[in-house]
MARZADO-478212 format. One record per residue (C-alpha): residue number from 1; residue in one letter; x, y, z. Coordinates in pm, whole numbers, plus 50000, padded with zeros to 5 digits. Layout:
N
  resi  resn   east  north     up
   NUM     a      X      Y      Z
...
//
This chain:
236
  resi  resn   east  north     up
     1     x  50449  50066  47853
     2     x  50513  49796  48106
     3     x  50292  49855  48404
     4     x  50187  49629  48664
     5     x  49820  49459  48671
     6     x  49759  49472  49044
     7     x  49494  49749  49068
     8     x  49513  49737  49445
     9     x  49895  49857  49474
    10     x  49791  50186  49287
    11     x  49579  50282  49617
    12     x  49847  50111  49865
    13     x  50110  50350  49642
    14     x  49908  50674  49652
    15     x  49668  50704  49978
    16     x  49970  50691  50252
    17     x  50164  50925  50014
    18     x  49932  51134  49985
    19     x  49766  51141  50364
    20     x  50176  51192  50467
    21     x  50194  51491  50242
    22     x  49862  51604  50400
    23     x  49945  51592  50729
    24     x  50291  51704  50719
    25     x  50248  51998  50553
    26     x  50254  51980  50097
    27     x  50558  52064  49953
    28     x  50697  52160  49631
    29     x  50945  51861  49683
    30     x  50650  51596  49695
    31     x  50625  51626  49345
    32     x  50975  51474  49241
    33     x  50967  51244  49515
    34     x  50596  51109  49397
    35     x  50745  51088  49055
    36     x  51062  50883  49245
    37     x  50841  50667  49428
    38     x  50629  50589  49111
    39     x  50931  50502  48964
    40     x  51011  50276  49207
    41     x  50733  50087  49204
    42     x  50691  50049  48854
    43     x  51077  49955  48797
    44     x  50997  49680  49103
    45     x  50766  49500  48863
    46     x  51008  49430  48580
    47     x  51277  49340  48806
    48     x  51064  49059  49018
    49     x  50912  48921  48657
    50     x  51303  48854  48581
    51     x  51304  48600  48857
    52     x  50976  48412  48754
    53     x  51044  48421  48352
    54     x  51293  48368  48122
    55     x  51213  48666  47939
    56     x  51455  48812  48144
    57     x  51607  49093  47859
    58     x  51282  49225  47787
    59     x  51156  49339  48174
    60     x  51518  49461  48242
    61     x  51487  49684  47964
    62     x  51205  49828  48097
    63     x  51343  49805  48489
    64     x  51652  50009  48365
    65     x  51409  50251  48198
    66     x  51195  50348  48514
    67     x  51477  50296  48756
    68     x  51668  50553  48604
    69     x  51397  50808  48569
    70     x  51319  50733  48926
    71     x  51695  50823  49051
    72     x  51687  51123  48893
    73     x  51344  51252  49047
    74     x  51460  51129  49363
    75     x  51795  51298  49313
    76     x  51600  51590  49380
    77     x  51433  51562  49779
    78     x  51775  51382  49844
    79     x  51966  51694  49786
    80     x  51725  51919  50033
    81     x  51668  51575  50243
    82     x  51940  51345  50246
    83     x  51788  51150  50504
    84     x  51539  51007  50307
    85     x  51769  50734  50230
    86     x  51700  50551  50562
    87     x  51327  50527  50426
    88     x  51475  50342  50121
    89     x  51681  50154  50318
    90     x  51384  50013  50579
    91     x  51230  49928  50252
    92     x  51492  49648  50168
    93     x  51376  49403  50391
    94     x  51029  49353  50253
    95     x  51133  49388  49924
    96     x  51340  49095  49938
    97     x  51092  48878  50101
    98     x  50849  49006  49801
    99     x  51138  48907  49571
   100     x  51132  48527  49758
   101     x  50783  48456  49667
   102     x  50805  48576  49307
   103     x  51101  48300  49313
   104     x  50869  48043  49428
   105     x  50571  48140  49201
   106     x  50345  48232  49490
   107     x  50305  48601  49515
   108     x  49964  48540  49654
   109     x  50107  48422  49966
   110     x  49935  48652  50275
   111     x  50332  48687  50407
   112     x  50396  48860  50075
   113     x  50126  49092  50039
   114     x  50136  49205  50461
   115     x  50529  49268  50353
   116     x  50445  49441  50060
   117     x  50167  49669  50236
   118     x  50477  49757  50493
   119     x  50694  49858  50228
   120     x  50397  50112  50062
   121     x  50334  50286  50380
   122     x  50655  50362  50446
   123     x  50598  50591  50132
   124     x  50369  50780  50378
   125     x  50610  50814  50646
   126     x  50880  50979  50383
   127     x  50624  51235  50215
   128     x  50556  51302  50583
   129     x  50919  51363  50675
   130     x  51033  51553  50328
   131     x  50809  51855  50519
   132     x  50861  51828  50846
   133     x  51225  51676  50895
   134     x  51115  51448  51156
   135     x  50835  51193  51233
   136     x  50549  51227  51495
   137     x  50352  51064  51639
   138     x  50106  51190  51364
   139     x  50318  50995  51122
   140     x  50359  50653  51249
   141     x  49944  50681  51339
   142     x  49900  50712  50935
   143     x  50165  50480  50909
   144     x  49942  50202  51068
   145     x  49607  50348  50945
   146     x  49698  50283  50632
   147     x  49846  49916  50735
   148     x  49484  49867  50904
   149     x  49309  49925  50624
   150     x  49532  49754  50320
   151     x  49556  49416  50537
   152     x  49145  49438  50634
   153     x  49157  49447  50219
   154     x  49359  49161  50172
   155     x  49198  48937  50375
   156     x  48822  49069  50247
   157     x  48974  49016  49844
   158     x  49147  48667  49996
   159     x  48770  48551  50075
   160     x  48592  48682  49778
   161     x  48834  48529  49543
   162     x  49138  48268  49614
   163     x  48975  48124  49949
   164     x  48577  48237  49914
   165     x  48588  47808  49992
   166     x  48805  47867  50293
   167     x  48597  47913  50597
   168     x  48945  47991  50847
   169     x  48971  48313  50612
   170     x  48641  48419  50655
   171     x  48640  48413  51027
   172     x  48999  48571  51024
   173     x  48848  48846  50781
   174     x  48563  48902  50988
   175     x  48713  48868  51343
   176     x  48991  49126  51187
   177     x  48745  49406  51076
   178     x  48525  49382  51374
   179     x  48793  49377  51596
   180     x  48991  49660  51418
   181     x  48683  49915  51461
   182     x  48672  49814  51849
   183     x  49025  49857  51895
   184     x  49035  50231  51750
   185     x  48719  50307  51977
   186     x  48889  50147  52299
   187     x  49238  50338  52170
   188     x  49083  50658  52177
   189     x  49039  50720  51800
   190     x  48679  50673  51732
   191     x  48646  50935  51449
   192     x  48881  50748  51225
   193     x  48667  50392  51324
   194     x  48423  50574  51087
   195     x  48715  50560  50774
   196     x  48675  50141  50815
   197     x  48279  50148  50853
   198     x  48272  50076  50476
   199     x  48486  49786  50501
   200     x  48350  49578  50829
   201     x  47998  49639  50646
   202     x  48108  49516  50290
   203     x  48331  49218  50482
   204     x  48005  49071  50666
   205     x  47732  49150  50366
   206     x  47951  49051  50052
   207     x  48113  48735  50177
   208     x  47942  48442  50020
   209     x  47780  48621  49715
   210     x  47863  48580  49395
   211     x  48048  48883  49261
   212     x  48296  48889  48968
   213     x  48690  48960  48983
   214     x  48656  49290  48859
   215     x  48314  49379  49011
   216     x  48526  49313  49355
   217     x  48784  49483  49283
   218     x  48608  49807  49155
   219     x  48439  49778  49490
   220     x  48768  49829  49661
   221     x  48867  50095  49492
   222     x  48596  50287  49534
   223     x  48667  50160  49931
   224     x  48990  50294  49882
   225     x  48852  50633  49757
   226     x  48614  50690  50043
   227     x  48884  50602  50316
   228     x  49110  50872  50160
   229     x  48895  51125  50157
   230     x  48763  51053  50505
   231     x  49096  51020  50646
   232     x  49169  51383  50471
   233     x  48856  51527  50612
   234     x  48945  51374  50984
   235     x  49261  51498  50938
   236     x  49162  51872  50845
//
């Protein structure tokens, strides 16, 4: 199977998903609409490789593949939830600026990955709606939870890896997560500072060491792991 390397999209595709499900109440109906949203995302990969290679018969194969299997799944909420469609539709937008930088060769690009963070939580917002039938309050504050947390992670990864030379991006990572836990406090949600603890303290302590690419990464997953679970528990 075709799947897509980045290890960090699995947690940007399943933690706002699954917190929206949480929180709006879990429904028979997530489970085809996870299955539609996974099949979105992996039919996504194929079709940006087309623009970046000229192997372009071999990753639409596959694109047709998941893209069909994800209609059908998503055939399903649709019928109960028509509505959903808008959530597709906000998704457009970032999915054609991710489709601009996989043109130019330069998916790295911090524009890229902040629009392709957008584009995952909005997953939240629709497993949050497929229960409910409307958005709270509730929802948009996971929506940007979430977007808190997966840009504090691009800009910690950014240092350790493509620009552990740069010294801007380790201020900007470091002003961001300090900044981020006294902005919750002063905003009134100082339980859920505690989900970013992890990350401030692993932002300031790690930078500058040498750690491998996968040592880094298995780090942020298991960052990913314990912000889930304390965003469930807070949530409970």
């Amino acid at each position: 199977m075709l799947v897509p390397k980045q290890h960090g999209a699995w947690a940007m595709l399943i933690i706002p998903f699954m917190l929206g499900a949480y929180a709006g109440g879990i429904s028979w109906l997530h489970l085809p609409l996870f299955l539609g949203w996974l099949g979105l995302y992996l039919a996504a990969y194929p079709f940006l490789m087309t623009v970046k290679t000229k192997r372009k018969g071999e990753y639409m194969r596959w694109f047709y593949r998941y893209f069909s299997g994800a209609m059908i799944m998503l055939a399903i909420p649709l019928f109960f939830q028509w509505k959903l469609v808008y959530f597709g539709l906000a998704m457009v937008p970032f999915f054609f600026v991710n489709l601009y930088f996989a043109k130019k060769k330069d998916e790295r690009a911090l524009l890229n990955d902040v629009a392709a963070i957008a584009s995952f939580c909005i997953g939240g917002l629709a497993s949050f709606y497929i229960s409910r039938g409307t958005l709270t309050m509730q929802a948009w504050e996971l929506y940007m939870f979430c977007f808190f947390f997966f840009i504090g992670s691009t800009f910690y990864v950014k240092t350790m890896i493509r620009e552990k030379k740069n010294p801007m991006y380790k201020w900007v990572s470091w002003g961001y997560h300090l900044l981020l836990i006294v902005g919750l406090i002063i905003a009134g949600y100082q339980l859920f500072a505690l989900a970013y603890v992890p990350s401030v303290i692993r932002a300031l302590y790690l930078y500058g060491k040498s750690i491998s690419t996968m040592k880094v990464g298995v780090l942020e997953i298991a960052n990913a792991v314990y912000f889930g679970l304390a965003m469930l528990l807070f949530l409970a």
